[in-house]
TIDREN-278832 format. One line per field, with one value per residue (C-alpha): residue number from 1; residue in one letter; x, y, z. Coordinates in steps of 0.5 Angstrom, whole numbers, plus 2048, in hexadecimal, padded with zeros to 3 digits. Each point is the difference from the previous one (the first is absolute). Layout:
i: NUM  ...
aa: A  ...
px: X  ...
py: Y  ...
pz: Z  ...
END
This chain:
i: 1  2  3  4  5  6  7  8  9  10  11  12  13  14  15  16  17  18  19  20  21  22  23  24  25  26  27  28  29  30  31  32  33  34  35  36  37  38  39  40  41  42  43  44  45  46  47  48  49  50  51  52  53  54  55  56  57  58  59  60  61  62  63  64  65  66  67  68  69  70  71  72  73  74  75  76  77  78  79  80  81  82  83  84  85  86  87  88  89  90  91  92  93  94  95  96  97  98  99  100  101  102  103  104  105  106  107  108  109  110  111  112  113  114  115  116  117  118  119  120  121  122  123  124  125  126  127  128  129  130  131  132  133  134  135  136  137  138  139  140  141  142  143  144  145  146  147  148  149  150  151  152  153  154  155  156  157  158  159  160  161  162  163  164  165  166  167  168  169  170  171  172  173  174  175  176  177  178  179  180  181  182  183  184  185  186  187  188  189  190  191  192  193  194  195  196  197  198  199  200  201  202  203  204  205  206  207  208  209  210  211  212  213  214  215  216  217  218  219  220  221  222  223  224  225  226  227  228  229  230  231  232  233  234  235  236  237  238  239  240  241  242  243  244  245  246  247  248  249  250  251  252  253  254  255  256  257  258  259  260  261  262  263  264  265  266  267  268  269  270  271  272  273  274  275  276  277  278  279  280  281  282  283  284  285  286  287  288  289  290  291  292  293  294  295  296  297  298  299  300  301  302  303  304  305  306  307  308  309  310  311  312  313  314  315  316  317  318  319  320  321  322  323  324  325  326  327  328  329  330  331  332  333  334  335  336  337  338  339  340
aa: X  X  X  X  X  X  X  X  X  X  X  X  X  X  X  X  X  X  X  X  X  X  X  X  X  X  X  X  X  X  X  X  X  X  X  X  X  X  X  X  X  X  X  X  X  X  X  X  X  X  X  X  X  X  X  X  X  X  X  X  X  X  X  X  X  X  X  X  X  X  X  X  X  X  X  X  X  X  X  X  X  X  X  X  X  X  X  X  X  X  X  X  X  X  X  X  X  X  X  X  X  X  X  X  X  X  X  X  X  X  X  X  X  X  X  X  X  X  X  X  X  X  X  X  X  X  X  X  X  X  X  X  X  X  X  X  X  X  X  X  X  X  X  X  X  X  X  X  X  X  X  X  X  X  X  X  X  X  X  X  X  X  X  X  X  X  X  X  X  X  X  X  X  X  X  X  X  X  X  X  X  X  X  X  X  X  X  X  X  X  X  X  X  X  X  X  X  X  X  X  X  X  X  X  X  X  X  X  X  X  X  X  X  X  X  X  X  X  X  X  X  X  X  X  X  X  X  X  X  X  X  X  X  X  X  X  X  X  X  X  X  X  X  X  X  X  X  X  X  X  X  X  X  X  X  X  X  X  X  X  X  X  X  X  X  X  X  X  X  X  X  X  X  X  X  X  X  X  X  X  X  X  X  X  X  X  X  X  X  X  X  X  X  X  X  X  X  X  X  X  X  X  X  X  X  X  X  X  X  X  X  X  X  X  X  X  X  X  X  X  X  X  X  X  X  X  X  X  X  X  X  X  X  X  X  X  X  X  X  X
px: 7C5  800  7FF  806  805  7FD  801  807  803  800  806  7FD  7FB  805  804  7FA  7FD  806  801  7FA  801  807  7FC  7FB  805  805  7F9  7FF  807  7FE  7FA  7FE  7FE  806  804  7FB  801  803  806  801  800  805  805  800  803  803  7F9  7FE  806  7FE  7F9  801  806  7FB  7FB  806  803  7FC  804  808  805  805  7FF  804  800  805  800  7FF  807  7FC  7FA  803  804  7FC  7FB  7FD  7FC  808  802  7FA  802  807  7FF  7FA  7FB  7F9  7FE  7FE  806  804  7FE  804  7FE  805  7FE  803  805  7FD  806  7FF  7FB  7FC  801  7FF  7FA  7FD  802  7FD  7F9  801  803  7FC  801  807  801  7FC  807  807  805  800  804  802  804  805  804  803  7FA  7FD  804  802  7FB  800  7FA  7FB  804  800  7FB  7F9  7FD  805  7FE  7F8  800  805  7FB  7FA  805  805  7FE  802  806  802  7FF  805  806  800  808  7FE  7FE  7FB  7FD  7FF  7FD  7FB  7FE  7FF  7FC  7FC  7FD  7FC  7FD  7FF  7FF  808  801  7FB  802  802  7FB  7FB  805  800  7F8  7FF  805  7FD  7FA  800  805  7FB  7F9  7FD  800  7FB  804  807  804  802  807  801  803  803  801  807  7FD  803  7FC  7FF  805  7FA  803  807  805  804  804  804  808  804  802  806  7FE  804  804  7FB  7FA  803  7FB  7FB  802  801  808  7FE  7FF  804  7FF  7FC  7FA  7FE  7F9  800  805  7FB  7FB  803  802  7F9  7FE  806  7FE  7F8  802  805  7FA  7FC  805  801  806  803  806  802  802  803  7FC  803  807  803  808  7FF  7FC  806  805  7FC  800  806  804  7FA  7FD  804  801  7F8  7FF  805  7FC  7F8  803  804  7FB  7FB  804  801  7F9  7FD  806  7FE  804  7FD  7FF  802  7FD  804  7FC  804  7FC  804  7FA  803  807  800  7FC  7FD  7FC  7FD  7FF  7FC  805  805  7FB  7FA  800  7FC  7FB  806  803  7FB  7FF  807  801  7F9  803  806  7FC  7FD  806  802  7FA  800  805  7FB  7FB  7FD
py: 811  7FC  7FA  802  801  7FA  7FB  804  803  7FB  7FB  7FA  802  803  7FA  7FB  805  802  7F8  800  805  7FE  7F9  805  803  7F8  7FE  807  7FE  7FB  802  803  807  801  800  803  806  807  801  7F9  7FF  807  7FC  7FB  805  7FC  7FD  807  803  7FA  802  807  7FE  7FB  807  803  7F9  7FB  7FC  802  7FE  802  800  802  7FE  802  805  807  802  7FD  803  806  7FF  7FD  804  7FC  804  804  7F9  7FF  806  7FF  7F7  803  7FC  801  803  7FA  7FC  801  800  801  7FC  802  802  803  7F9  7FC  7FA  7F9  7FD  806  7FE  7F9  802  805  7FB  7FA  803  804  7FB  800  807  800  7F9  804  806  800  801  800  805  7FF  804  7FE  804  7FE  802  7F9  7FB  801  7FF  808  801  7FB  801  808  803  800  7FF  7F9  7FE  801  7FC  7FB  7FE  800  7FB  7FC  7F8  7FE  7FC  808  803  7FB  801  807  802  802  7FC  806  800  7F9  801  806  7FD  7F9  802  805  7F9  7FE  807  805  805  800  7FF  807  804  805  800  802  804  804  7FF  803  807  800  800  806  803  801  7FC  7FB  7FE  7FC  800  7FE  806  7FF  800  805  800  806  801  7FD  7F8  802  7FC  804  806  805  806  7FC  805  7FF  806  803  7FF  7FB  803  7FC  7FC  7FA  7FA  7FC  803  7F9  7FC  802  7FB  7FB  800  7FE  7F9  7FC  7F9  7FE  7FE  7F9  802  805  7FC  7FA  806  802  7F9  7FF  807  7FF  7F8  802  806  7FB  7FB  805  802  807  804  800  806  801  807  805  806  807  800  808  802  802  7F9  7FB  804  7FF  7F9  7FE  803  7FE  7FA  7FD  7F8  800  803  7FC  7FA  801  802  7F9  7FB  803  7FF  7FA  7FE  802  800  806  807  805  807  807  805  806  806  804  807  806  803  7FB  801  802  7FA  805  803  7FA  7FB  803  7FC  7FB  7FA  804  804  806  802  802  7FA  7FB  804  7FF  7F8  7FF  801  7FD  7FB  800  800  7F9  7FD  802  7FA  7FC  800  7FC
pz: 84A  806  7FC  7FC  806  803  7FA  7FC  806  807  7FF  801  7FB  7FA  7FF  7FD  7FC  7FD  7FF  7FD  7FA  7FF  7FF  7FB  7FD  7FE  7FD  7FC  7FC  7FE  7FC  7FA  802  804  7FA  7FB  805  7FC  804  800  7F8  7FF  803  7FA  7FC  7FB  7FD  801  7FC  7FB  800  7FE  7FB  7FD  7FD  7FC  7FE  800  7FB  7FF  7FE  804  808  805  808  805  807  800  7FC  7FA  802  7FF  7FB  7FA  7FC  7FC  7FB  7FF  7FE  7FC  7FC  7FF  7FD  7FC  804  801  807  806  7FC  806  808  806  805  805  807  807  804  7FA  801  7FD  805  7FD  7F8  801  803  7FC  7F9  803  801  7FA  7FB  7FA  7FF  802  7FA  7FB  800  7FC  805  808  803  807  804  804  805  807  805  7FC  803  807  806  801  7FC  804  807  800  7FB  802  7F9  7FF  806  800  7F9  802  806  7FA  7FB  803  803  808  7FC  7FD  807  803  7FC  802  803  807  805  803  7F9  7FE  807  7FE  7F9  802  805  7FC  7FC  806  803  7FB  804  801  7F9  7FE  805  7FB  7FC  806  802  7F9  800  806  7FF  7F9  803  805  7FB  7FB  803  7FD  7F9  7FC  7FA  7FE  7FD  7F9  7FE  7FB  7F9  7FE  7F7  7FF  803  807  805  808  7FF  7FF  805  801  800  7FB  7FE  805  800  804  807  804  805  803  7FF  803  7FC  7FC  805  7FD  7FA  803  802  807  802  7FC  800  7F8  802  7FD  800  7FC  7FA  801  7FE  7FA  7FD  800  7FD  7FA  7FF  800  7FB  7FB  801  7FD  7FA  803  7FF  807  800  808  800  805  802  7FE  804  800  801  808  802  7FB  805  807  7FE  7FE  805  807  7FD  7FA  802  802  7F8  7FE  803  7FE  7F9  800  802  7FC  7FA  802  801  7F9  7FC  7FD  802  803  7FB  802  7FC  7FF  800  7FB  800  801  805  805  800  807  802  806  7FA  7FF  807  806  804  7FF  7FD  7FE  7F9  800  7FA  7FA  802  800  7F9  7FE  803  7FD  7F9  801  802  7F9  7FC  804  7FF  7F8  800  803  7FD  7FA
END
C-alpha cells in the first residue's frame, strides 16, 4: 500500500505515470485487439443489424435502410405475405440514428448482397441532412469519427468542431473517448464481458426490437420533442448528401431500384412542422429532389385502426406495433407496382 501511495498519490509521482498510461493506452487504440473488444464491437451497430439481418434474408429482393423510424415501421415478413413473396425476400436493415454516412458504409462493405436485390428502399427524412445527427447525437458522432476522412472533419460548420475533429485524426485517445467511456459504464454496469450480445430477430424480420415497447398510446409532450428528428441545426450538411450521391450512384451502377422514401408521417407530426419548421422542411425536400431528380414517396397509411394517429405512433415520429403492421401493408401495396 505504501508503494501504491508513493508511486500514484505523491504529485511529483502521479503525473508521469499518468503520462505513461495515456501513452499505453494511445497505443492500445491503435491495435487489433482493442477493437475486437465486445463493448467495442456493439458499438457497430449497423453491421451487427446487417449480420442478424442476413440469417433471415440472405438473399432478398426487397431491402430496406434508414433510422429508427424504419426500423420500427417496416416488417418484413407482413410485406412478404402481402406481395406473395417467400419468406427472407425482404430485410430491414434499418437501425437506431442510421444517417447516410451510415448506408454508404454498410453498402460498401456489403455490396455484393446489396447488387444481388431488386429495389433498395432508402429512407429520407430531415434528421439526414442537417450537421445535428453527427454534432448532438451520440451514436452519429461515434460513427462519424470511425468513417469520415480528415478533409470530412474539416468541413464541419463550427469552428469548435472542426477543432475536435480535426484533432481527433491525430490522437485517438480524443477521438474514442466515448467509446472508453461506454466501455467502461458498460463494464461496471454489467462486469466484464467475453461475448457480444447478439441483436435479436424477432418472427416478423424485425431486427433489434425484441423487448422494445411497442404498443403503448401516444401521450403529449412538447413541441420541442420535434429536436429529436432532426429539426435543430438547420444547415444541409454536405457530408451526408455527398454520402447519399455515392450510395444511389453506387445502387444504380449495380442496376438496383433505387426509390427515396418518407418514413411514416402522422397528422400531428405534419401540423408541428409546418406551423415551427416548414421553410427548413421545404428546404431538405427541395434540394434532394433536385439532387436525384426523383420525388420522395409518402406512403399513406390507409387502415381504419389508425384514424386517430395516437392509436398507431408512440410519439410524433415512431409507429407502434399496429401501425408498423398498418404501414407494413400499405407499404406492400405501393411496392406491388414496383415490382416485376
Amino acid at each position: 500500500m505504501r508503494i501504491f501511495t508513493k508511486i500514484f498519490i505523491q504529485p511529483n509521482r502521479a503525473l508521469p505515470w499518468a503520462i505513461v498510461l495515456l501513452l499505453l493506452l494511445e497505443v492500445a487504440l491503435y491495435t487489433p485487439a482493442f477493437w475486437n473488444l465486445p463493448a467495442v464491437q456493439e458499438s457497430r451497430t449497423g453491421e451487427r443489424v446487417f449480420d442478424a439481418a442476413n440469417q433471415r434474408s440472405s438473399e432478398p429482393a426487397v431491402i430496406a435502410i434508414g433510422s429508427s423510424r424504419f426500423q420500427k415501421s417496416i416488417v418484413p415478413l407482413v410485406i412478404e405475405k402481402e406481395l406473395r413473396l417467400n419468406k427472407g425476400s425482404v430485410a430491414n436493415l434499418a437501425f437506431d440514428a442510421a444517417t447516410p454516412q451510415d448506408y454508404l458504409h454498410l453498402y460498401k462493405s456489403q455490396r455484393d448482397y446489396f447488387s444481388s436485390a431488386d429495389l433498395l428502399l432508402i429512407e429520407v427524412g430531415e434528421f439526414h441532412y442537417n450537421w445535428s445527427a453527427i454534432a448532438d447525437e451520440a451514436a452519429g458522432n461515434i460513427r462519424f469519427r470511425r468513417l469520415a476522412s480528415l478533409t470530412d472533419r474539416m468541413s464541419t460548420p463550427n469552428v469548435n468542431d472542426k477543432i475536435d475533429y480535426t484533432l481527433g485524426s491525430f490522437i485517438r485517445i480524443w477521438d474514442k473517448r466515448f467509446v472508453i467511456r461506454d466501455i467502461l459504464s458498460s463494464t461496471i454496469r454489467d462486469g466484464i464481458r467475453l461475448t457480444v450480445r447478439p441483436i435479436e430477430v424477432d418472427a416478423n424480420g424485425k431486427v433489434g426490437l425484441i423487448g422494445s415497447d411497442l404498443i403503448r398510446v401516444f401521450e403529449t409532450q412538447e413541441i420541442n420533442q420535434l429536436r429529436a428528428f432532426g429539426f435543430r441545426n438547420f444547415e444541409i450538411s454536405e457530408y451526408q448528401i455527398n454520402a447519399m450521391i455515392q450510395l444511389v450512384n453506387l445502387a444504380k451502377s449495380d442496376d438496383l431500384n433505387v426509390i427515396l422514401m418518407s418514413p411514416p408521417i402522422n397528422e400531428g407530426f405534419r401540423k408541428l412542422v409546418a406551423e415551427n419548421y416548414a421553410s427548413y422542411d421545404r428546404e431538405w425536400r427541395d434540394r434532394i429532389k433536385a439532387e436525384f431528380g426523383q420525388e420522395i414517396i409518402e406512403v399513406e397509411i390507409v387502415d381504419s385502426r389508425c384514424s386517430d394517429w395516437r392509436e398507431c405512433f408512440y410519439d410524433y415520429g415512431h409507429t407502434n406495433a399496429v401501425g408498423a403492421e398498418s404501414y407494413s401493408l400499405a407499404l406492400a401495396g405501393y411496392l406491388s407496382t414496383q415490382i416485376n
